[in-house]
N, C-alpha and C positions, 0 to 999 in steps of 0.2 A: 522808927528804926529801919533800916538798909540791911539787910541780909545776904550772905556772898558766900558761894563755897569755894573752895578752893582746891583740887585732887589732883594726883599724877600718880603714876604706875611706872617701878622699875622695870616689869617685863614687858613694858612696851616699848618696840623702837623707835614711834611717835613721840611717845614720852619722851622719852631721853633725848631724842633730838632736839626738841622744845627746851628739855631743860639744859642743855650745851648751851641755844642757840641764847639764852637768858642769863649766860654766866653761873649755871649753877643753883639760880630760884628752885628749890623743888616743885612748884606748883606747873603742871602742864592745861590746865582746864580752870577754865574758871565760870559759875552762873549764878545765878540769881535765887536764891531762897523765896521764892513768893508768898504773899499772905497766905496760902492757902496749902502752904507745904511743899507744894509745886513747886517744877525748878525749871527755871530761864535760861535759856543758853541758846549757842551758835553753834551747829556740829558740822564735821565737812558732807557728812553722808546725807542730810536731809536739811539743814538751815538752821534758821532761827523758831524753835518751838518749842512749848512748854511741857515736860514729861511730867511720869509720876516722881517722887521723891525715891523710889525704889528701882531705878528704872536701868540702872549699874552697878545693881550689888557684886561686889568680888571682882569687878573691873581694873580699880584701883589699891593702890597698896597706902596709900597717907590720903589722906581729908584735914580741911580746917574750915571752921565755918566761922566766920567771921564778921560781927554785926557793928555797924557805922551808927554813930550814933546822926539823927536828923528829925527835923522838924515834922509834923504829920501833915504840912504839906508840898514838902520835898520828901518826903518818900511817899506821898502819893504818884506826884511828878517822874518818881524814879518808875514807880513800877508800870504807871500807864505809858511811859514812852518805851517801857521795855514791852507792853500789849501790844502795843502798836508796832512792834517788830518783827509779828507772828506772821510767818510765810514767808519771809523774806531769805534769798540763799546765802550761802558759806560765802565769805570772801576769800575767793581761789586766789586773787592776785597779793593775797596778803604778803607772802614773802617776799614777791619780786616788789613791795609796794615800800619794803625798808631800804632798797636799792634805790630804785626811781623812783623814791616820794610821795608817792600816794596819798592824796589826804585823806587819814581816817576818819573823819567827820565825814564824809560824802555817805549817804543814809544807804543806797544801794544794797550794800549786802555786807555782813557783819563776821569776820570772827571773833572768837568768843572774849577775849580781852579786851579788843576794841568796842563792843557793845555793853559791859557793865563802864567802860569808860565811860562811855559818851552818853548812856541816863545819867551817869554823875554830875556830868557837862549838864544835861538838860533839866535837869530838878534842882542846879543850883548849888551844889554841896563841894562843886569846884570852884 
């Protein structure tokens, strides 16, 4: 099983911009629920790393967590190329990258939707 949270925050004007720039989705953030509780994600302040599950209590105003169903070894697949993500920085160019095309698949540096994308790509489950 694939594990994903999903949260955004009204009082935030990151939030809300996210959620415009998405038509509306309420979710602004999204990461990875790891075996171990632990959560996977891309942040703009520090990158790609895994925090405690506690780590933005009161941060957010809605969560949904949301589990994929997949084989144990696609979601091996998912969670070790999401280990293999650990250190790597924000992808800053992300917005100008829906302009001028960016491919998000280039590993370099991850924000946060583009990176539960693309273990999905890489364990198979797309």
């Amino acid at each position: 099983m694939i594990n994903l949270r999903f949260v955004t925050s009204d009082r935030s004007p990151i939030s809300r911009l996210i959620q415009f720039a998405q038509y509306g989705f309420w979710a602004s953030h999204v990461e990875a629920v790891m075996l171990d509780g632990k959560l996977l994600g891309a942040h703009v302040e520090d990158g790609v790393l895994e925090r405690p599950s506690d780590y933005d209590v009161g941060q957010f105003t809605r969560q949904l967590f949301v589990s994929l169903p997949a084989e144990e070894e696609k979601t091996a697949a998912f969670y070790k190329f999401l280990h293999d993500q650990i250190g790597k920085p924000y992808d800053r160019t992300a917005i100008a990258a829906f302009v001028a095309r960016r491919n998000w698949q280039e590993p370099d540096s991850w924000f946060c939707s583009e990176l539960q994308a693309a273990a999905l790509v890489a364990c198979g489950w797309f």
